[in-house]
Each structure stands twice: as structure tokens, then as C-alpha cells.
C-alpha positions as CSV (number, residue, x, y, z in Angstrom):
1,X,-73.5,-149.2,-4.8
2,X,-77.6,-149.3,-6.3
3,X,-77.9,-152.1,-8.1
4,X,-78.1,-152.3,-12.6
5,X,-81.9,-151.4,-13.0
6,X,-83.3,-153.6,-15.9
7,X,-85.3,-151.8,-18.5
8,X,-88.1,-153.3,-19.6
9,X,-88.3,-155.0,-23.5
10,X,-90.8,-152.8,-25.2
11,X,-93.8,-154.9,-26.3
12,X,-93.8,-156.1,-30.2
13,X,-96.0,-153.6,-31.8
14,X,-99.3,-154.9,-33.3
15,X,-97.9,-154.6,-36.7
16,X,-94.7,-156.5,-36.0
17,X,-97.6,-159.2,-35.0
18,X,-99.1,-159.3,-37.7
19,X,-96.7,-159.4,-40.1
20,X,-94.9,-162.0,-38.3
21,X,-98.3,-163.7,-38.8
22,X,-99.2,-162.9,-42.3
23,X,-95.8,-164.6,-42.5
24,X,-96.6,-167.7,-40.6
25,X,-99.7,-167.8,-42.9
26,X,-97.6,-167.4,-46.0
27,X,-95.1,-170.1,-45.4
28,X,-97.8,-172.7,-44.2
29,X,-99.5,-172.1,-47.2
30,X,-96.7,-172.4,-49.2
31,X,-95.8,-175.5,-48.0
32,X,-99.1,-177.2,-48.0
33,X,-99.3,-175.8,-51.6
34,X,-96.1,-177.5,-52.6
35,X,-97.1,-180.9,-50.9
36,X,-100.3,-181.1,-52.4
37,X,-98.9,-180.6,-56.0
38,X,-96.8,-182.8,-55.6
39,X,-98.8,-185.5,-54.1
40,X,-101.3,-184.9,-57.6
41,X,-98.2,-185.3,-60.0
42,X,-96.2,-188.4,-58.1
43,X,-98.1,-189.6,-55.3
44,X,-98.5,-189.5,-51.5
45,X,-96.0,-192.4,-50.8
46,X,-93.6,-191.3,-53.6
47,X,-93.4,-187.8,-52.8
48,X,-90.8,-187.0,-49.3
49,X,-90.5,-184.4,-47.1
50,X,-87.5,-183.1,-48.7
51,X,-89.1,-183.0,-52.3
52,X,-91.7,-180.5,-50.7
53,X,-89.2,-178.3,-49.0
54,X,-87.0,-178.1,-52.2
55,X,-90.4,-177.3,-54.3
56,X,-91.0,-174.9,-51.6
57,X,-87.4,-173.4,-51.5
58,X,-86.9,-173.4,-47.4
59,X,-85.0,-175.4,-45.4
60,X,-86.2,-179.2,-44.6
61,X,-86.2,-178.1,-40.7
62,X,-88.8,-175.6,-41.9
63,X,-91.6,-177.8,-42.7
64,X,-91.9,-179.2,-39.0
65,X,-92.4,-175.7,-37.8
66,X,-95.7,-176.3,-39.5
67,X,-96.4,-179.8,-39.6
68,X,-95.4,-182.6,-37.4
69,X,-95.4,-185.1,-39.6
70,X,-96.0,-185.5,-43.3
71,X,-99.5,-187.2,-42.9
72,X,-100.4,-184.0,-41.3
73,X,-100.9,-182.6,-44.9
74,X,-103.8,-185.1,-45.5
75,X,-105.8,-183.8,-42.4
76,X,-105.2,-180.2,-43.5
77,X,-106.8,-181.3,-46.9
78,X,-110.1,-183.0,-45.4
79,X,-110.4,-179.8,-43.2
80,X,-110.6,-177.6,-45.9
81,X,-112.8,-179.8,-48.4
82,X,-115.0,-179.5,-45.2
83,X,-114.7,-176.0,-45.2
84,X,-115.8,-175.5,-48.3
85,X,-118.3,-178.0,-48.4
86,X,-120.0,-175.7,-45.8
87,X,-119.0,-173.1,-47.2
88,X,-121.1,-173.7,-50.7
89,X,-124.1,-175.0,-49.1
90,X,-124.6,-172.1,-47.1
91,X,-127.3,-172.6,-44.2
92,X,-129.0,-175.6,-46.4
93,X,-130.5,-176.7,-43.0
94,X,-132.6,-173.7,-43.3
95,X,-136.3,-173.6,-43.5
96,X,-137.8,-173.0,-47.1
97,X,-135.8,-175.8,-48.8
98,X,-137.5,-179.4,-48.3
99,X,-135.7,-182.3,-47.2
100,X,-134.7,-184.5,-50.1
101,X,-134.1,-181.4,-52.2
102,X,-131.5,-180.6,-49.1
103,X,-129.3,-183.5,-49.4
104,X,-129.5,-183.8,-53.6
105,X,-128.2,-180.1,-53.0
106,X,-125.5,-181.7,-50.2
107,X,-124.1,-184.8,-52.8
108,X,-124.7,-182.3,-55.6
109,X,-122.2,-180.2,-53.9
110,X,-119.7,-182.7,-52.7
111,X,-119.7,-184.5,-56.4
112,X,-119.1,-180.8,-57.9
113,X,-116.0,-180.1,-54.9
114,X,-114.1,-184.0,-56.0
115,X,-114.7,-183.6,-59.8
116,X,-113.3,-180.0,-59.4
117,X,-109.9,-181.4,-58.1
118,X,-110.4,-184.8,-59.1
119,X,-106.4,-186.0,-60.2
120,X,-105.8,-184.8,-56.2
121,X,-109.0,-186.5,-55.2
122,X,-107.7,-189.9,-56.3
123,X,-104.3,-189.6,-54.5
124,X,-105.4,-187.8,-51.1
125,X,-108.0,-190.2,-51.1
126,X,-105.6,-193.5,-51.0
127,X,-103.5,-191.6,-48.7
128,X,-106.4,-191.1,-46.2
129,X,-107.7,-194.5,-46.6
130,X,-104.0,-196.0,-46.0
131,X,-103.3,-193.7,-42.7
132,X,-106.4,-194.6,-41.1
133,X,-108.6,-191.6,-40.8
134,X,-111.9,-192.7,-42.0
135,X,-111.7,-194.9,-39.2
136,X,-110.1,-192.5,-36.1
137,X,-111.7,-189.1,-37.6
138,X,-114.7,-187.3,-36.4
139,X,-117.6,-188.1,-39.8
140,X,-118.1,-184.6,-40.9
141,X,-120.8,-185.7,-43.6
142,X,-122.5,-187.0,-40.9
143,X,-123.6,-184.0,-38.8
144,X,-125.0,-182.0,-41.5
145,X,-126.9,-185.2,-43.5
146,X,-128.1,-185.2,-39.6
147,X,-128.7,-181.7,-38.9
148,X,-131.2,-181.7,-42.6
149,X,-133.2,-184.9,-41.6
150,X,-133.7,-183.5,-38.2
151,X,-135.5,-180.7,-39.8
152,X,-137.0,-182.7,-42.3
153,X,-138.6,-184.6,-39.1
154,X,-139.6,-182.1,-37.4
155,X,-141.3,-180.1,-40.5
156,X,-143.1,-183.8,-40.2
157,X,-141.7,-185.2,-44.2
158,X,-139.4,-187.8,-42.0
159,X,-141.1,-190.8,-40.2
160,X,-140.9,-190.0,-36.4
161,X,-139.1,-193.5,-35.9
162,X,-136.7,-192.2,-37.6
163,X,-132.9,-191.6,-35.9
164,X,-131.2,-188.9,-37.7
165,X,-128.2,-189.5,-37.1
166,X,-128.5,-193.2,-38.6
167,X,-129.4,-192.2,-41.6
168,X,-126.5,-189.2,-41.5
169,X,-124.2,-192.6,-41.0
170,X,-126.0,-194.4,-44.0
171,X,-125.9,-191.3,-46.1
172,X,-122.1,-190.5,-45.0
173,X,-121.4,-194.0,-46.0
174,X,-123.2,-193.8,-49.5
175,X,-121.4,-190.9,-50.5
176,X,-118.1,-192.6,-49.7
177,X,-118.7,-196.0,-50.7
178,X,-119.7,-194.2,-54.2
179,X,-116.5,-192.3,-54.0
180,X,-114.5,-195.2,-53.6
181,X,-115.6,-197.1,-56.2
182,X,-115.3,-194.0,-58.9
183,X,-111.6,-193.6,-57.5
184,X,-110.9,-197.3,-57.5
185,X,-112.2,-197.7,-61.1
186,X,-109.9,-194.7,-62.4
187,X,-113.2,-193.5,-63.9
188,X,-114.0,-189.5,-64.1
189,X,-116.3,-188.3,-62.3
190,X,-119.0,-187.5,-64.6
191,X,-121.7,-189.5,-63.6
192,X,-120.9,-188.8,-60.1
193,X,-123.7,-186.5,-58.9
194,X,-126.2,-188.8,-60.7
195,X,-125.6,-192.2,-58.5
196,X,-125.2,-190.1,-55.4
197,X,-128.5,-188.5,-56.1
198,X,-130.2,-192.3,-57.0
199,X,-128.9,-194.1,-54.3
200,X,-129.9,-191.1,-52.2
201,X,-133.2,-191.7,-53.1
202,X,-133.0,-194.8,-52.4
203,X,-132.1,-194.0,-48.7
204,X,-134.8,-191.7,-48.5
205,X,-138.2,-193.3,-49.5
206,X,-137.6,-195.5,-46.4
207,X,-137.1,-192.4,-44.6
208,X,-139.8,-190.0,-45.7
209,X,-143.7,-190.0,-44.8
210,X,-144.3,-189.6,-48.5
211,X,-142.7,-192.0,-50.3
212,X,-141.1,-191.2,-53.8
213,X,-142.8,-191.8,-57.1
């Protein structure tokens, strides 16, 4: 007697894929959504896993289809401030801008991004202090304060003693250091853009050939 031949499954089609993944998409977003306004209106530590799935309407099990682990929510959020850090400054690196006017543009930009969201600033700030990740994270400010003095060194405005990436770390750690204070104070951000800018300046005329009037 032959033996039952198996028919093969047929493949998913591609647009059972990608609706499977605009849904994928659509919950994760959902979630994350319902985290971070939460987070904003009661806080990081006050705010549980099951108070974001009820704001979300799914199931608790649901959320760790998508996130491990409720601090997971605070890496998403750095990632995408990162995002669209890069995202509004563009190739700043780029020849025809000079190299101060670079990175006044870069803490321009990153005073505009936290006074934009600044109630969610304050909270996912604390949160990311308190779980570690300035220390155990990659510096993202870093690189690209780096990647604008490089070219500010070799267009010959920087000092040729001059590390780059030192002075991405010192720059990294201004614009943080000023951040914590503003979100430690409670103050708004208004005058945000204008310290980071001075104390940049600061920085910088040790830094450049020409120093600053």
C-alpha cells in the first residue's frame, strides 16, 4: 500500500507578510504610545505594565511580544530622539557649513527636540538616569560632535593637537550636564539653546586656531 503523500503548505503570500507586519508595526506602536503617555502624566515608576496594556486595550501577555521588559520603553525613546536628531541636522558634517556654526546648529537642535516634548523629557530622563543607561549605552552625541570637529580639523579651524573625539566627550557631557540641571530645577526650557550655545563656546576657543572674540 503507497504511502500518504504530504502536500506541501503553500507559502504565505507577500501580502499576508506584510499585513501581518504593518500589524506588528501597529501594535508596537501602540504600545509604546500608551507607555509613554502615561509615563508623562504619572511617572516612570508609578506607571505598570498592566496600566499600559489596559490604555492600550490588549492583553497584558501582549506587551512582552514587543518588549521584554518595561525599561525596554526607555531605550526605544533615546533611539528615536536619536533618530530625529539626525534626522533634523541633515548631513551637518558636510562641507560649506564651518565648525562652531556646526555644533550651535547640533545643541540648537537638541534644545529645540527636549523643549518640544519637555513634560516627557523630565520623566524619561529620571527614568534613564535611574536604570543606568548613561553609563552602559553607546554616547550617541558623541560621534557626531566628533565626526564635525574632525572636519573642522581637517578644513584646518581645529588645533592639530586636538582629539576629536575628546572634545565629542566634553561636548556630549555639556549638553547633558546642562540638561540635567534644567530638568533637576523643574525650570522650562527657554533659555536652553542659549547656555548650550555659551558654554559651547566656551569649549571651543580652546579648540579652534582662531580663537573667539
Amino acid at each position: 500500500m503507497a504511502g500518504t503523500r504530504r502536500v506541501a503548505e503553500p507559502a504565505p503570500s507577500t501580502q499576508a507578510v506584510g499585513r501581518r507586519e504593518r500589524h506588528k508595526r501597529a501594535m508596537y506602536e501602540r504600545l509604546y504610545t500608551a507607555a509613554l503617555d502615561l509615563f508623562t502624566e504619572q511617572g516612570y515608576e508609578e506607571t505598570s505594565i498592566e496600566d499600559i496594556t489596559e490604555r492600550a486595550d490588549v492583553a497584558r501577555g501582549t506587551f512582552f511580544n514587543y518588549f521584554e521588559k518595561k525599561e525596554e520603553v526607555i531605550a526605544a525613546w533615546g533611539s528615536r530622539r536619536r533618530d530625529t536628531l539626525r534626522a533634523e541636522l541633515g548631513a551637518i558634517a558636510g562641507g560649506g557649513t564651518d565648525v562652531l556654526s556646526a555644533l550651535e546648529n547640533c545643541m540648537r537642535t537638541l534644545a529645540k527636540i527636549n523643549k518640544a516634548e519637555w513634560r516627557t523629557t523630565q520623566v524619561m530622563l529620571a527614568a534613564w538616569v535611574r536604570c543606568g543607561h548613561p553609563i552602559f549605552e553607546e554616547p550617541y552625541a558623541t560621534p557626531l560632535f566628533a565626526e564635525i570637529v574632525s572636519a573642522g580639523k581637517e578644513a584646518g579651524d581645529v588645533g592639530e593637537h586636538v582629539d576629536p573625539v575628546l572634545v565629542g566627550n566634553m561636548l556630549r557631557d555639556v549638553y547633558l550636564g546642562t540638561l540635567y540641571r534644567f530638568v533637576g530645577r523643574g525650570r522650562q526650557p527657554t533659555a536652553l539653546a542659549s547656555e548650550l550655545v555659551t558654554t559651547l563656546r566656551l569649549v571651543m576657543n580652546g579648540v579652534l586656531v582662531k580663537k573667539l572674540p
